[in-house]
C-alpha positions in Angstrom: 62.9 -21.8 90.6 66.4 -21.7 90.3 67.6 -19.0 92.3 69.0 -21.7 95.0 71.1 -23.1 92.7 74.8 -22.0 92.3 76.1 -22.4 88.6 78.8 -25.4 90.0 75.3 -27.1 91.0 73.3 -26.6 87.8 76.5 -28.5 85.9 76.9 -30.9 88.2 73.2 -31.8 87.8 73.2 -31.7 83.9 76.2 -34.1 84.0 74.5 -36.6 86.1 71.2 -36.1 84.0 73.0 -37.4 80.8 74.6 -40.2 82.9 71.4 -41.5 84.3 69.3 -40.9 80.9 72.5 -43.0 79.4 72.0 -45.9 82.3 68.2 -46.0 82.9 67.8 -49.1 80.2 70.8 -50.5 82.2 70.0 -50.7 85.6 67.1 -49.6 88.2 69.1 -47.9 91.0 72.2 -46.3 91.4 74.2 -44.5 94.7 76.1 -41.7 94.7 79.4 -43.3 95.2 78.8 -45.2 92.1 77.7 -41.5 90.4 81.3 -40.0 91.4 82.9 -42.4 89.2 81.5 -41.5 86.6 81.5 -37.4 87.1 84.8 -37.1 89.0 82.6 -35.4 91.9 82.2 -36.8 95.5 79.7 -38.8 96.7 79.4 -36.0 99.4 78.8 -33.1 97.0 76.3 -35.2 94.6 74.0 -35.8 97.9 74.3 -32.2 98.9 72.9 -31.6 95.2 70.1 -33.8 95.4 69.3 -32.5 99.2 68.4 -29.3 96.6 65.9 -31.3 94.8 62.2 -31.6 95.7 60.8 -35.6 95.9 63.8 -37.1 95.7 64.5 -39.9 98.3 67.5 -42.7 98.5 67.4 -46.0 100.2 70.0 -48.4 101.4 70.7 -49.2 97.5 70.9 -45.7 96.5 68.6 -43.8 94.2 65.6 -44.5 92.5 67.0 -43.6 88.5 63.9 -42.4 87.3 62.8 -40.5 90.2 66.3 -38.9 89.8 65.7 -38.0 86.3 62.6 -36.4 87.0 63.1 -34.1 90.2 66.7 -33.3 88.0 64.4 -32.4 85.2 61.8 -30.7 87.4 64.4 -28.6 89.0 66.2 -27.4 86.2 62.9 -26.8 83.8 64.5 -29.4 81.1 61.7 -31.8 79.1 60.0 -28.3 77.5 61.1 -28.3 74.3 63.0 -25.1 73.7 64.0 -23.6 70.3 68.0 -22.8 69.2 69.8 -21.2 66.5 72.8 -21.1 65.3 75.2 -18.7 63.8 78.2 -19.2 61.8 77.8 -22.5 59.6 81.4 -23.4 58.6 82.6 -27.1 60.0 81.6 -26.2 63.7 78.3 -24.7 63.1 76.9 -27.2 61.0 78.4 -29.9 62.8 75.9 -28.9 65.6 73.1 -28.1 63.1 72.5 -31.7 61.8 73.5 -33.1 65.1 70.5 -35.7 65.5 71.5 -37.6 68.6 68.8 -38.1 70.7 70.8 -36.8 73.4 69.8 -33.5 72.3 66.0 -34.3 72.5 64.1 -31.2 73.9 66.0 -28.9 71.7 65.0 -28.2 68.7 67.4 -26.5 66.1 65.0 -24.0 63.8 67.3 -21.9 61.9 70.9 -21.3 60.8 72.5 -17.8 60.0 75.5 -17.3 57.9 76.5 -13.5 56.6 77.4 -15.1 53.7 74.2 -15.5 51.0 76.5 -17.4 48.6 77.1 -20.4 51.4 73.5 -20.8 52.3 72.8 -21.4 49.0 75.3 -24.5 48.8 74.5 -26.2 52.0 72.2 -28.7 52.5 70.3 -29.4 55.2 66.5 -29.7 56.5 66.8 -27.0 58.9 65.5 -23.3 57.6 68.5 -21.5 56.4 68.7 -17.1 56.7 71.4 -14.2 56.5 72.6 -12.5 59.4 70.9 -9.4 59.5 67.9 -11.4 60.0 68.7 -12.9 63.4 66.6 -10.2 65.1 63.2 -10.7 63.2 64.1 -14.5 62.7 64.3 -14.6 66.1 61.2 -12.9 67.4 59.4 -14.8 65.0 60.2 -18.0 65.8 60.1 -17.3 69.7 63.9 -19.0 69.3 65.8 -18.7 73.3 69.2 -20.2 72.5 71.6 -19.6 70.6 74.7 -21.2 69.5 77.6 -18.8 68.1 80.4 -20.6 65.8 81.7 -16.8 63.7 84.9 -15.5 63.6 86.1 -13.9 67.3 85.5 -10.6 65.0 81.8 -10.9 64.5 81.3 -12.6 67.5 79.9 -10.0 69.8 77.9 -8.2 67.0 75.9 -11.6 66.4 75.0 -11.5 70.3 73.9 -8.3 70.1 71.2 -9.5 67.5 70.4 -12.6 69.1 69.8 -10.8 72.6 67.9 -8.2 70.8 66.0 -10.5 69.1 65.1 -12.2 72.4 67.6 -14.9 73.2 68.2 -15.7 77.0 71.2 -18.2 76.5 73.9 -18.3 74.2 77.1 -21.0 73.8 79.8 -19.0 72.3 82.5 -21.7 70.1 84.5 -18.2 68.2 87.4 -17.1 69.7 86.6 -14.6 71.7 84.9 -13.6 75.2 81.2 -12.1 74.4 79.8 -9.8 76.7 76.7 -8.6 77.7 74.9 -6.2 80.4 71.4 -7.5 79.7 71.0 -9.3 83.4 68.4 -12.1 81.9 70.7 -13.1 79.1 73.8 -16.0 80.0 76.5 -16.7 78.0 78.4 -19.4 78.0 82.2 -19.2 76.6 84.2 -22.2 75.3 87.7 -21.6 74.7 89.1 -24.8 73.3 93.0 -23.4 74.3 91.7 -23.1 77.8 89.9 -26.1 78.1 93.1 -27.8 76.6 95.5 -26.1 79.1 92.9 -27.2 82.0 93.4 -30.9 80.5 96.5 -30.7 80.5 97.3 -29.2 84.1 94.8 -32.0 85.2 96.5 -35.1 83.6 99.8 -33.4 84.7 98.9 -33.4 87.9 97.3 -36.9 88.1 100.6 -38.4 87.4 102.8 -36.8 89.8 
């Protein structure tokens, strides 16, 4: 489904998604010069994206927002509701875990992990609390596919391992560390905040020469 689709693509397309979903109450139709404003991308490179899109059609105004949202959807297999975990519930991890925005409709959060029994004990929160060395049946059980990781870079890649074994196919990793994996089916996604703060950085330096 999508195979086609490089990884540049599949960002692009999940940026513009939140812009539209953000606009749709605003305003009916919108072009792709007026997109690259808002996603730093060019108008050029947004229609080659949509090209990649099935049903999707533009007029002399631009495109249609809705249809736009729903081929994007469509394409990418967003709108199924999809279950997520996360592990590590210091600041970070819980931050995420009673993040209600709606922005973050489709996904919904089912369990927390912490290797610490003492701290689950203290925290408060409506979503369904284990230890760590449950991941794996936790997991299976609750047919849970992504995964968030916010542990110390030490325990970082041991907590994949569960959550792949388990049966996770995506993970967002916030510790420290670069997680690895040979399963083929399984992505990970590593943020660095250093090297997104470096990439700022270089950017805004080279905006003002």
């Amino acid at each position: 489904m999508r195979s086609e689709l490089s990884e540049p693509t599949v960002y692009r397309l999940c940026v513009v998604l939140r812009i539209l979903e953000e606009l749709r109450s605003k305003q009916i139709v919108i072009s792709s010069s007026e997109l690259s404003k808002y996603t730093n991308t060019t108008a050029y490179t947004l229609r080659k994206d949509f090209s990649l899109l099935s049903g999707v059609a533009s007029s002399k105004s631009g495109y249609d927002i809705e249809n736009l949202i729903f081929c994007i959807k469509s394409k990418l297999d967003i709108g199924i509701a999809k279950y997520a975990a996360i592990a590590g519930l210091g600041r970070i991890g819980m931050a995420i875990l009673n993040y209600t925005d709606s922005r973050i409709k489709g996904y919904d959060i089912v369990a927390g992990f912490d290797a610490s029994v003492n701290k689950l004990e203290t925290l408060h929160t409506d979503i369904p609390l284990y230890p760590a060395y449950d991941i794996e049946d936790i997991v299976r059980e609750l047919k849970i596919k992504l995964a968030v990781i916010a542990v110390p870079a030490d325990k970082a890649q041991e907590i994949a391992l569960r959550f792949i074994k388990g049966g996770v196919e995506g993970i967002i990793n916030f510790a420290p560390v670069i997680i690895k994996t040979d399963v083929d089916t399984v992505y990970i996604k590593n943020i660095d905040l250093v090297t997104e703060f470096n990439f700022l950085s270089s950017i805004v330096k080279t905006k003002g020469e």
